[in-house]
C-alpha positions as CSV (number, residue, x, y, z in Angstrom):
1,X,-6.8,1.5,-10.5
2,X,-3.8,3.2,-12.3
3,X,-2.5,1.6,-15.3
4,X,1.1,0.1,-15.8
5,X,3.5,-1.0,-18.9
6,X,2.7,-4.2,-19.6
7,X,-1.1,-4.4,-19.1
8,X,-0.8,-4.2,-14.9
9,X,-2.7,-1.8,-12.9
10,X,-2.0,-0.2,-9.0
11,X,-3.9,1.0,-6.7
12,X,-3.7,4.5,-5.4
13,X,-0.6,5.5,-3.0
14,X,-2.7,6.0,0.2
15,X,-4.2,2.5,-0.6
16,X,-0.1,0.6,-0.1
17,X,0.2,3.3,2.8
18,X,-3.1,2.1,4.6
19,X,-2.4,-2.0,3.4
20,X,1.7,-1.9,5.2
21,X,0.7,-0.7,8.1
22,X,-2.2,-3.2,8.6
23,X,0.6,-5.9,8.0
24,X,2.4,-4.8,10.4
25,X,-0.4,-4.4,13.1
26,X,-1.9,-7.7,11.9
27,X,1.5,-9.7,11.5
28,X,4.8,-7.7,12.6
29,X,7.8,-6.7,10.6
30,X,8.0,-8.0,6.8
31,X,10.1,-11.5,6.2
32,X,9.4,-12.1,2.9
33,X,11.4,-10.9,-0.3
34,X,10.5,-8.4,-2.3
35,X,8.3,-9.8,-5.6
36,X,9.5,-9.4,-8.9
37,X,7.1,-11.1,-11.4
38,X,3.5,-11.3,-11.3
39,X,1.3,-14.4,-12.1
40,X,0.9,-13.0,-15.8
41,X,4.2,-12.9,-16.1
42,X,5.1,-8.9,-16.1
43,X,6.4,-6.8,-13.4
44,X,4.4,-7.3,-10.2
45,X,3.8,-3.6,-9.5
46,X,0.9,-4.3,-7.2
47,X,3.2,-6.6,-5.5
48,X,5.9,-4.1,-4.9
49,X,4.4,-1.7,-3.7
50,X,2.3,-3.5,-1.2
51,X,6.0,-4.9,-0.2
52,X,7.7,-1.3,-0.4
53,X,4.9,0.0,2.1
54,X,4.8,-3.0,4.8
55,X,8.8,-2.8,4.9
56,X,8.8,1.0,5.2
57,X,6.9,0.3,8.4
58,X,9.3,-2.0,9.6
59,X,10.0,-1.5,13.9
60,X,6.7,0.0,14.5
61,X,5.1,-1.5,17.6
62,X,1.4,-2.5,16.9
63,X,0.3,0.8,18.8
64,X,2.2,2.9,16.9
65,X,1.2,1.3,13.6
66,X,-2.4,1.8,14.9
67,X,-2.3,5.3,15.2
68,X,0.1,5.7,11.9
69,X,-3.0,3.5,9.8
70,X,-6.0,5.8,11.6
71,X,-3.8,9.2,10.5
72,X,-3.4,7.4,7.2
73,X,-7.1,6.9,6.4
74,X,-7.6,10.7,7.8
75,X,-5.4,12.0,5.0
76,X,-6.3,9.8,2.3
77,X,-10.3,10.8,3.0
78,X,-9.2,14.5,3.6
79,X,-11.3,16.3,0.9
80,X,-8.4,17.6,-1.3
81,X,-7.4,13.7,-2.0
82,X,-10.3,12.8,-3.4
83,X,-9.7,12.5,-6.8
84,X,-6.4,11.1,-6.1
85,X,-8.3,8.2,-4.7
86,X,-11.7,8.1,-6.3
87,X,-12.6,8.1,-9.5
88,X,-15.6,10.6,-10.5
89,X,-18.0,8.9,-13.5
């Protein structure tokens, strides 16, 4: 979890990547709006970017968005990215 103004925390980048294209296998292009407040009342980053990443994979065909979600996870549990996504105790 990366911490935001206000108290709200995000997940890593390849987390969003990996969660759009799931939508978009799971339940086809994006038709909501994009959120602007969360439930605590701040900014909903979380929200965003979960939005941000299943629009950006807007038009994909379900195969396509297959194989974009299994080169996702590659990179995201490529050694280098590790700390990016992980935090080490």
């Amino acid at each position: 979890m990366l911490p935001k103004p206000g108290g709200a925390v995000i997940k890593p980048d390849d987390w969003y990547c990996l969660f759009g294209l799931q939508k978009q296998v799971e339940e086809g292009n994006c038709r909501d709006e994009k959120p602007m407040w969360a439930a605590h009342g701040g900014l909903d980053f979380d929200g965003r970017e979960r939005w941000d990443k299943w629009s950006a994979a807007k038009g994909l065909d379900t195969e396509k968005a297959k194989l974009k979600w299994v080169q996702a996870y590659g990179k995201a549990m490529a050694e280098e990215r590790t700390a990016l996504n992980f935090r080490k105790y």
